[in-house]
Structure formats: structure tokens, C-alpha cells
N, C-alpha and C positions, 0 to 999 in steps of 0.2 A: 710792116708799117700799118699803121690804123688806118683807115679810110673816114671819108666825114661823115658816111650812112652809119658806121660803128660809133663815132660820135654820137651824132644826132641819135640812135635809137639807147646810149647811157645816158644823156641829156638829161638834166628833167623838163619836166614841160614849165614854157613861159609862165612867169608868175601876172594875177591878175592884179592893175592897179585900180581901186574904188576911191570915189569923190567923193571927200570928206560931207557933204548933206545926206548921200548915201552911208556912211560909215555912222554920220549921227543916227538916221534913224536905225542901222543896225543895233543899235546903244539904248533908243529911246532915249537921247539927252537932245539938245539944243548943238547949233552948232557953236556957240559961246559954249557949251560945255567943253567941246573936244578943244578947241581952241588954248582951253587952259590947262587940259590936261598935258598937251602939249608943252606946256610952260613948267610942270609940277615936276621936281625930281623924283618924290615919289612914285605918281606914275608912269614915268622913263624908269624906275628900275623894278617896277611890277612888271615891264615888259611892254610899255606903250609904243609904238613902231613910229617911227620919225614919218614927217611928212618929207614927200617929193612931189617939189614945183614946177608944171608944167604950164605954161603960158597965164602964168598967174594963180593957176587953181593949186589945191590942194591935194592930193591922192596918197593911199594908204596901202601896202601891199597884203595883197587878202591873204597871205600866208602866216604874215607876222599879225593879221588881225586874230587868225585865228589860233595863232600860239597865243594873243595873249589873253582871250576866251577861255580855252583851255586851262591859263596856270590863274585864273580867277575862278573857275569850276572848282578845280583842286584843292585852293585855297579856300573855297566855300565848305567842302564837303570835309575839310580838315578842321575846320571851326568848328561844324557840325557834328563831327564826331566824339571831336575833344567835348564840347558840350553834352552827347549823351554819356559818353563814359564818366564825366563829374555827374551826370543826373543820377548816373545807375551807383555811383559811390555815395550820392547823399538818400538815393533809398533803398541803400543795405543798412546804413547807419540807420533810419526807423525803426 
């Protein structure tokens, strides 16, 4: 039989909830920015993390903040890349 110390120590640790003026400056937008992000389908399936309402406020779990950090990185350095390799294709062609 499992005991709850075997639980608790596979666990993972409690995720942290951040308020959304916190999550805007994490962003450097406005909080009208997040606001509507929240409303975009687009960025609900770039991976924008649902709010959850707590006595009115807003909060954002910092784990899905930072997967969706992560797949905007990836997405950056994917643009980025695809851009040098057409760079390096149009100067072989010179």
C-alpha cells in the first residue's frame, strides 16, 4: 500500500498562481492587452493559459505562462531560422 509521504514526495510541487498586472508586466503589454488576448482564438491556441477567478481577480498559472514563453521562443527562432536559410539561398544564388 502507498503511504501519503510516497505521494507527496511523487507529487509535483503546487503550481504558482500570478495576477494578471503581474503577468501584463511579465509581457510588457497593458492589461487591456491580456485582456484580449484572452478573448483571441488565436492566442488560446498559441497556447494562452485561461484565467482563474478568484474573488474577482484574475490569475494565470506560471507553469502554463511559461510553456507559453517557451512555444513563442521556438516559434521565434523557427521564423528565424527559416529566414537565414532563404538568406543563405539567395546568396548562393549571387
Amino acid at each position: 500500500m502507498i503511504t501519503e509521504e510516497e505521494i507527496a514526495a511523487v507529487s509535483l510541487p503546487a503550481d504558482e498562481l500570478i495576477p494578471d498586472p503581474e503577468t501584463a508586466k511579465a509581457f510588457r503589454v497593458t492589461l487591456m492587452t491580456v485582456f484580449r488576448w484572452s478573448k483571441n482564438p488565436k492566442m488560446k491556441a498559441a497556447g494562452w493559459p485561461d484565467a482563474v477567478q478568484i474573488n474577482g481577480r484574475n490569475y494565470r498559472s506560471r507553469r502554463a505562462l511559461d510553456a507559453f514563453k517557451e512555444g513563442l521562443f521556438r516559434q521565434a527562432l523557427k521564423a528565424r531560422g527559416g529566414a537565414a536559410a532563404m538568406a543563405e539561398k539567395g546568396a548562393s544564388r549571387d
